[in-house]
Structures are given as C-alpha cells and as structure tokens.
C-alpha positions as CSV (number, residue, x, y, z in Angstrom):
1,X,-19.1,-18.0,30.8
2,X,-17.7,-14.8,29.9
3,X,-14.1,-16.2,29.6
4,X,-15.7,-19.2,27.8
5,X,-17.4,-16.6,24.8
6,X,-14.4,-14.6,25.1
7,X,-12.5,-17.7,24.0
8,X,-14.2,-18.8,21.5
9,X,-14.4,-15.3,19.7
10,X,-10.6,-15.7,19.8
11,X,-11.0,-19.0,18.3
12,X,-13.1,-18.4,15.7
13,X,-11.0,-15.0,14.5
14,X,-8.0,-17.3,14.7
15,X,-9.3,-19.8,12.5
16,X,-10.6,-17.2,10.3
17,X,-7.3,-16.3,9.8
18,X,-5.8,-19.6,9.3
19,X,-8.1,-20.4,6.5
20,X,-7.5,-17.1,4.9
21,X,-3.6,-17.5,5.3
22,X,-4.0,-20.9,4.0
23,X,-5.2,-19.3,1.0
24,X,-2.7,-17.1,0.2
25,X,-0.3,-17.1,-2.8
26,X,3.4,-16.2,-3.1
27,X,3.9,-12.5,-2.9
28,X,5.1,-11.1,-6.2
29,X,7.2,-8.8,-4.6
30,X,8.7,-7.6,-7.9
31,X,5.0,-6.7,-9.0
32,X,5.0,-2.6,-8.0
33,X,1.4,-1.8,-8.2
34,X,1.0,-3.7,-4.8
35,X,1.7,-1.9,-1.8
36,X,4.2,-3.3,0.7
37,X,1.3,-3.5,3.2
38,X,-0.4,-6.2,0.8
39,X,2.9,-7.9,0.0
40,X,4.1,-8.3,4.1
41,X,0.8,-8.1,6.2
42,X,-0.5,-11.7,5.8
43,X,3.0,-13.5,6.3
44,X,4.0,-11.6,9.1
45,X,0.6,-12.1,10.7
46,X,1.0,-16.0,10.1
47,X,3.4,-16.0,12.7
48,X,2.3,-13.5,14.8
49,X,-2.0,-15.1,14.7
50,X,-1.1,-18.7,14.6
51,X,2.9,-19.1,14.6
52,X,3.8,-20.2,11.2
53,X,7.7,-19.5,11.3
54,X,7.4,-20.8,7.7
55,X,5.2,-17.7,6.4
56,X,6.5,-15.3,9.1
57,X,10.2,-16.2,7.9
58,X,9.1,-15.6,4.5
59,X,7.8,-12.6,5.6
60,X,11.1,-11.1,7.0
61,X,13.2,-11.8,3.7
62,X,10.8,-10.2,1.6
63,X,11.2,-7.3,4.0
64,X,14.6,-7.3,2.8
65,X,14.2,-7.7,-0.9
66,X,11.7,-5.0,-0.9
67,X,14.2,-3.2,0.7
68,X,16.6,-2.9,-2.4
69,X,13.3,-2.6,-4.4
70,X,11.4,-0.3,-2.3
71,X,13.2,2.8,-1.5
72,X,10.5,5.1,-1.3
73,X,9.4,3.1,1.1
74,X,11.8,3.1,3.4
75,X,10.0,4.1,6.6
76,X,7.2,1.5,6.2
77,X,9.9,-1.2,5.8
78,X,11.6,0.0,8.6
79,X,8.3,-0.5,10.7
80,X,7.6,-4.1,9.3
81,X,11.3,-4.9,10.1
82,X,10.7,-3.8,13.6
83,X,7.6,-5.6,14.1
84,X,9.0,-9.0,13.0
85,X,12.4,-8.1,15.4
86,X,9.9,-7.5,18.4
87,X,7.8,-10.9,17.7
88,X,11.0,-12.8,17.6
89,X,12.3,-10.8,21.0
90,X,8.4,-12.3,22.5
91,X,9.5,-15.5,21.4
92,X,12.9,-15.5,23.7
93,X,12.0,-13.9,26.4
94,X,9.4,-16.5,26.5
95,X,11.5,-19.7,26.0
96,X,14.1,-17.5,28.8
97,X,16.6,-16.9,26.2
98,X,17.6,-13.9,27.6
99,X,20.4,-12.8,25.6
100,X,18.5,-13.2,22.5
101,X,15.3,-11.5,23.9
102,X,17.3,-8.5,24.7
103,X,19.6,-8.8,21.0
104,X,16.0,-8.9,19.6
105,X,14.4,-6.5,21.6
106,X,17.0,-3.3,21.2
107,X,17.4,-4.2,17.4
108,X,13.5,-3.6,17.6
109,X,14.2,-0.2,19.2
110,X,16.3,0.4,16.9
111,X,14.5,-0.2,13.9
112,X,11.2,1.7,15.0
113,X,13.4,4.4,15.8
114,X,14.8,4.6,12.3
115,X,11.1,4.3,10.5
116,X,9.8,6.9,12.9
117,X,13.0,9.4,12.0
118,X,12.4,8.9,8.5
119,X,8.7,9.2,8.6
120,X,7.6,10.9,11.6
121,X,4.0,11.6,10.7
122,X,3.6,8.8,8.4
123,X,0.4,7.0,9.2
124,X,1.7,3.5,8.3
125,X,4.9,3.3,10.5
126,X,2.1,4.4,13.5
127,X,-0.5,1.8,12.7
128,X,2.4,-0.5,12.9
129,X,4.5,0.5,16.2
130,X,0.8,1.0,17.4
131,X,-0.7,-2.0,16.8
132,X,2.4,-4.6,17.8
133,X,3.0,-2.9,21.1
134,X,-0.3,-3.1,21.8
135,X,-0.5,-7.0,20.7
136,X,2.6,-7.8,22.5
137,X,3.3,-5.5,25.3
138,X,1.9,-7.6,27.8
139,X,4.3,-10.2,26.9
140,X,7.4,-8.0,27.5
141,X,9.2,-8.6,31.1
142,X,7.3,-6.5,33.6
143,X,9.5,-3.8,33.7
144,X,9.2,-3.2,29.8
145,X,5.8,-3.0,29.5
146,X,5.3,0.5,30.9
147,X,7.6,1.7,28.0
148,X,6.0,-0.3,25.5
149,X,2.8,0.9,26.1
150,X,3.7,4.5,26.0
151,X,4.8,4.0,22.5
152,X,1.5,2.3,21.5
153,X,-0.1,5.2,23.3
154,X,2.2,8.0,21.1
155,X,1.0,6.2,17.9
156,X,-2.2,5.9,18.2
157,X,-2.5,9.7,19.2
158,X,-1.0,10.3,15.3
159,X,-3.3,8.3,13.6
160,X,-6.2,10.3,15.5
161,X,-5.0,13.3,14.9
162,X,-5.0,12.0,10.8
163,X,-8.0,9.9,11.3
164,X,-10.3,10.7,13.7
165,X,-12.3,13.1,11.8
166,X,-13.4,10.7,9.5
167,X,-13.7,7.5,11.6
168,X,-17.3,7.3,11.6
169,X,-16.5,6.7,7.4
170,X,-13.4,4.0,7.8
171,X,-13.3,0.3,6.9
172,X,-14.6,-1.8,9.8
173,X,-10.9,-2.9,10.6
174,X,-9.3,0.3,10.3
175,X,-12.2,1.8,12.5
176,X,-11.9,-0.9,15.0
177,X,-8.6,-1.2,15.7
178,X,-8.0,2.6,15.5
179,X,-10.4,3.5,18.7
180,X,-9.6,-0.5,20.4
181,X,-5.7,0.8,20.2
182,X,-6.7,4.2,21.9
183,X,-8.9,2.6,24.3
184,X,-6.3,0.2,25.2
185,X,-3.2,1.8,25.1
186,X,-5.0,4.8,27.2
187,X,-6.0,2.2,30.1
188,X,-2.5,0.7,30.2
189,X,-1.2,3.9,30.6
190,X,-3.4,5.4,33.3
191,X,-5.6,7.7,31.5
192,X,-9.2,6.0,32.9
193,X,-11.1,8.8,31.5
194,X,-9.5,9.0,28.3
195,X,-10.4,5.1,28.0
196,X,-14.0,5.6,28.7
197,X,-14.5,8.2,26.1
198,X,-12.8,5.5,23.3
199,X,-14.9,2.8,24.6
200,X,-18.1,5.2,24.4
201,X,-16.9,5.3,20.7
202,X,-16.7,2.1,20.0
203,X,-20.4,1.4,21.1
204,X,-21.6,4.3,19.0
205,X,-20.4,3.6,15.7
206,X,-19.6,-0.5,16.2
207,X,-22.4,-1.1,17.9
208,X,-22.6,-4.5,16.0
209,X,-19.4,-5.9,15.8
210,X,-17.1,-8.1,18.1
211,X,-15.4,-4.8,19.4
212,X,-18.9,-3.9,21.4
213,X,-19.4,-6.2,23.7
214,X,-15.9,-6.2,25.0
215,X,-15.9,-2.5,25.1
216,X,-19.1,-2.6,27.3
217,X,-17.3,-5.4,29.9
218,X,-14.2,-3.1,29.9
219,X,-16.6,-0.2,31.0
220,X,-18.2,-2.0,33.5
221,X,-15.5,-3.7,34.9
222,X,-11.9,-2.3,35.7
223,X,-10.5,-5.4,36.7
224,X,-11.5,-6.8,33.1
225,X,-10.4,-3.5,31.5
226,X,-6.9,-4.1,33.1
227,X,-6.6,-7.4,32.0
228,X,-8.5,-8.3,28.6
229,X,-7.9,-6.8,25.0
230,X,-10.6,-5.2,22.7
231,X,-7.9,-5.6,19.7
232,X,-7.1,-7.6,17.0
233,X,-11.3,-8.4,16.8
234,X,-11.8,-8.2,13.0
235,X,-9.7,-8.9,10.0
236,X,-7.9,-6.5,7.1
237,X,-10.1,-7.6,4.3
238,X,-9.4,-4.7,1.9
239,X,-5.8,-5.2,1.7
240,X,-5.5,-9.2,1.3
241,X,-2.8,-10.1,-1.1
242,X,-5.1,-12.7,-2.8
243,X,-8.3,-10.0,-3.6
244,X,-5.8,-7.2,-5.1
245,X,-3.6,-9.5,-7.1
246,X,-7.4,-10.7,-8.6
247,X,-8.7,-7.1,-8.9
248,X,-5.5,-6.4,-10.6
249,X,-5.4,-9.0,-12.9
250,X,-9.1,-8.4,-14.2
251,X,-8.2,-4.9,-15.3
C-alpha cells in the first residue's frame, strides 16, 4: 500500500509538471530582466521529469546562447551545462552505451568543476550540482555512485551554511528540497545521525506537505531510508518562466 501511495504521489507531481510544462512559452532569452534560472529550469526539467528531448534539447542550446549573452553568469551556466551533460550520461549508461556514458559523464565533471572554480560559494551552481546528483546518482554504475553522492553531500552543506538560518522563512520548494537534499545525501553517505536530525526538520516546519510523510517512513524504517527519495516532492512555482514574463509585462 505504501509503494502504491508512494506511486501515485510520483504520479500526480509528474503530471503536475507536464501540464505546467505544457504551458510554457518560448524563452526570450534575449529579454535580460529574467534570470537564467527562469529562462533554463522548465526545459531542462522537461527532460529530466517526463523526457521531452524536444524541450530538454531546447534547453541545452539556450544554455549556449546565453552563454555569449550571459557573461556574468558564467558559473550558473556552467552548472546548467553540467546538469544537462550528466542527464544525457544517465541516458547511455542506461541504453549500455558505454562509450558515450563515460564521454558524457567526464564532460559533466568537467563542467561542474569549471562552475564551482568560478563560483565556489555561489548558492546557484550548489542547488544545481546538489540537486542532479541527488536525482540521478542512483542511476550512475555502482561504482560511481559513492562519488556522486559525496558531491551532493558537499553542496548541500553550502547552501546550509547560506540558508539554514532562515529556512523556517523559505519558499516551500526551496525549503523542501534544501533539508530533503541534506537528509538524503547524508543517508547515502553514511551519516545516519546526521539524516535523522534533517528528517526531524522536515516534520517540524513541513509538517503538511508531501515531504512529511516520507520523512517519517525514512525514520522508521532504514531499509526504506536506503532505498526511497524524499526529493523532488514539490514544484518551483516562484520562478516559472510563464508567471515572471506576466508579472513583468504588467509593470
């Protein structure tokens, strides 16, 4: 039954997605009072939630443009690059293309490398290096994943160190994903104790949300905790492409 709710949670954020993704317009990348957060998230997420090559591809050559647009940005483009490198290495090393997976895979090394030399402390390359190991490290070959998860774990320790003070005060997503990605990347690393106290976190201040009752199983149950994922449980409302291009357009 667990499995079953579990499922359809999934489900249901999935389609959420869809629908919102669906919705979205062609990013005006020229347009530079939109972030390059707003401009890449929902494409590269399109083939990262439901597989849509066709938005995620779009995604990647906007990455470029902005690239010769963008050049303060250099660090978070770095980061978005990597992301979409990694996703595509996922995507050979499950179809066994194994040269490809490991083209893909150390030009993703690569690339997080560069953003995190260019922006060490910057809280954007983190959420980003963060959050797509700890989507897709599970996916890796077995004797990746150890690595990969180490990463997500050095992340997520910045964007504590910048955030944890005031996470009681963040957006729902940023405050979900933020304690699920130090929960997470804590238990896939070894540090059980260091997973409790995040989960403890996440029942205190999202005591209502789809984070909870995963969060409780995880605590109750180490087989679960080794196996099942508390993120990716809400979506990035406050950034979607569609809502700031509206906002912006009404001023």
């Amino acid at each position: 039954m667990l499995i079953i709710k579990k499922a359809l949670v999934v489900l249901f954020l999935v389609t959420v997605a869809i629908v919102a993704m669906a919705q979205s317009p062609e990013p005006p990348v020229s347009d530079s009072r939109l972030s390059v957060h707003t401009l890449l998230r929902e494409d590269i997420f399109a083939g990262f939630l439901t597989d849509d090559m066709t938005r995620f591809a779009r995604g990647e050559k906007n990455i470029d443009l902005l690239m010769e647009k963008r050049p303060g940005a250099k660090a978070d483009l770095l980061a978005w690059k990597a992301s979409a490198v990694y996703y595509r290495a996922v995507i050979a090393h499950e179809n066994k293309r194994d040269d490809e997976f490991k083209k893909y895979y150390n030009q993703a090394q690569d690339l997080f490398a560069q953003a995190h030399q260019a922006g060490a402390e910057n809280g954007a390359v983190h959420a980003i290096r963060g959050g797509v190991n700890a989507v897709f490290a599970d996916r890796l070959p077995k004797e990746l994943r150890a690595a990969a998860w180490a990463q997500a774990y050095e992340s997520y320790q910045v964007l504590w160190k910048h955030q944890g003070q005031m996470v009681d005060r963040l957006p729902l997503h940023l405050r979900g994903e933020l304690l699920a990605g130090l929960a997470q990347s804590a238990q896939r690393t070894g540090r059980i104790e260091e997973m409790q106290q995040h989960l403890d976190k996440i029942l205190a201040v999202l005591p209502d949300t789809a984070y909870a009752p995963v969060a409780k199983k995880m605590k109750e149950d180490p087989k679960f905790a080794a196996t099942s994922t508390v993120t990716c449980m809400s979506c990035h409302d406050a950034g979607r492409l569609n809502a700031r291009m509206t906002a912006l357009s009404s001023k």
